[in-house]
Steps between C-alpha positions, in 0.01 A plus 500: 500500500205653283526475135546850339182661398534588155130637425475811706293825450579857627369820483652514106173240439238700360272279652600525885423817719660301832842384329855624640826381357672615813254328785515181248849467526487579885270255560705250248805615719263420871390129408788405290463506143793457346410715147229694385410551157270780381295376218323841448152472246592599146156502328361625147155331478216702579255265709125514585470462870192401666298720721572310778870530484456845449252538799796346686795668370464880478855535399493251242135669391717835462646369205166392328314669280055527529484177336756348730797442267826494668802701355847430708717811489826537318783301717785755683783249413743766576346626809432093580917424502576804668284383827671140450838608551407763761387168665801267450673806672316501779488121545822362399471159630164427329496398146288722279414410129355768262216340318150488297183321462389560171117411427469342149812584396415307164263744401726821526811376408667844389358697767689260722794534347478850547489464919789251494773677319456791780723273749588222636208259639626177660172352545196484254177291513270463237163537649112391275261658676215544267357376188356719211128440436361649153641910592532463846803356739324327836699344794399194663189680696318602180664209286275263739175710461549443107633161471435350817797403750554168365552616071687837650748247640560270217485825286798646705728226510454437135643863453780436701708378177417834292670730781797206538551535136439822428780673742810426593550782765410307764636239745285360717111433416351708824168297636376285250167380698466887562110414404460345825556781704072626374370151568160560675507434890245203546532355117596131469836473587762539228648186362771516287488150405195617252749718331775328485583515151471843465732565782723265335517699207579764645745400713681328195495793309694716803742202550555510090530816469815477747285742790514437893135406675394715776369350814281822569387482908230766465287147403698177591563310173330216491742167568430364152620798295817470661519126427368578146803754461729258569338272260479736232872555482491791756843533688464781692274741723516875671281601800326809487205604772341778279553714783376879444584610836756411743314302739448222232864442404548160477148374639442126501880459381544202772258290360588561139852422561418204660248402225781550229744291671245196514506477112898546498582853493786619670675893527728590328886599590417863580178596676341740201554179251191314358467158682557193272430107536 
């Protein structure tokens, strides 16, 4: 059996114009995944995009404004749970959790608050995926054309601790390499071994700060972060593919289960729980 994929984006994302809860859950249903959960984007920073991305994305370039700062749109947490039962109607033998990834939930702490008292979410990541530079907020792309890939890194995993300790609404740390999905095609090859210790810092601050490790699939986790979890004091992990349209559910989900059970992971008693060594 699959694991459950607990990171899963639907039309509710602001940031996907291909999602559908119902086709997800179909397809979850078709190739036997035993839960779903749908970790819809809760977002308050506004972000400068690159032109590139924009070039690339005209939906996401319909919420940016001339100098291409990104604004998400309120969240419909109402409208949200409504379609989430209307789909544990329709497919009763599939396991559907409610849930959200919040992006730097550290930084807009209230405003977060706000979202989760509407109802009940059973499953909420904590996402970094930007850094502020002077009056600005960049993602990896434009964090590598300032800094260079190699500081952006180090940079981001050093901030890992500030959004650990700086909310407690969330459960499970959602891709922490989530840098490595902009590495440039034809640079040297990444080697986590040269940043080792920053990895282990983060990684130690998750595990202290009692959180679960997600073994993201959009970018196979490196070997030696999950043996560095373990190491750190980390007990347990969720999968989650990222997947912002059906046809990705649970994509590469063989290989990362087999990769967690090599460094002593195991499921848990009920399909939907996190696995633990």
């Amino acid at each position: 059996m699959l694991p459950a994929d607990s990171h899963v984006h639907s039309e509710w994302s602001w940031d996907t114009n291909i999602g559908d809860m119902e086709g997800t859950c179909a397809r979850a249903v078709a190739i036997g995944v035993p839960a779903v959960a749908f970790t819809e984007h809760l977002d308050h920073v506004v972000w400068t995009a690159d032109r590139g991305t924009l070039e690339e994305s005209p939906h996401l370039a319909s919420f940016a404004d001339e100098r291409g700062r990104v604004t998400a749109p309120a969240f419909d947490a109402a409208g949200y749970l409504a379609a989430v039962e209307r789909c544990r109607d329709r497919f009763p033998g599939l396991r559907i959790l409610s849930g959200l990834e919040i992006g730097e939930p550290h930084l807009h702490v209230e405003a977060v608050a706000d979202v989760l008292r509407a109802g009940r979410f059973d499953r909420v990541l904590g996402s970094l995926h930007g850094l502020p530079v002077g009056p600005e907020f960049y993602e990896p792309p434009m964090l590598f054309e300032h800094f260079g890939r190699e500081r952006a890194l180090r940079l981001y995993l050093q901030r890992v601790p500030a959004v650990v300790a700086g909310s407690d609404a969330f459960a499970v740390f959602a891709h922490i390499d989530y840098p490595l999905r902009f590495w440039p095609v034809g640079a040297v090859p990444f080697n986590p071994f040269a940043y080792e210790e920053e990895f282990r810092l983060a990684l130690r601050a998750v595990a202290d700060g009692g959180r679960v490790l997600e073994l993201n699939s959009r970018v196979p986790l490196c070997p030696e972060v999950l043996r560095w979890w373990r190491e750190e004091g980390g007990t347990a992990l969720s999968f989650g593919s990222d997947a912002h349209h059906p046809a990705g559910l649970a994509g590469g989900f063989r290989e990362a289960a087999h990769a967690a059970e090599a460094h002593g992971f195991r499921p848990g008693r009920r399909p939907w729980d996190f696995w633990t060594s």
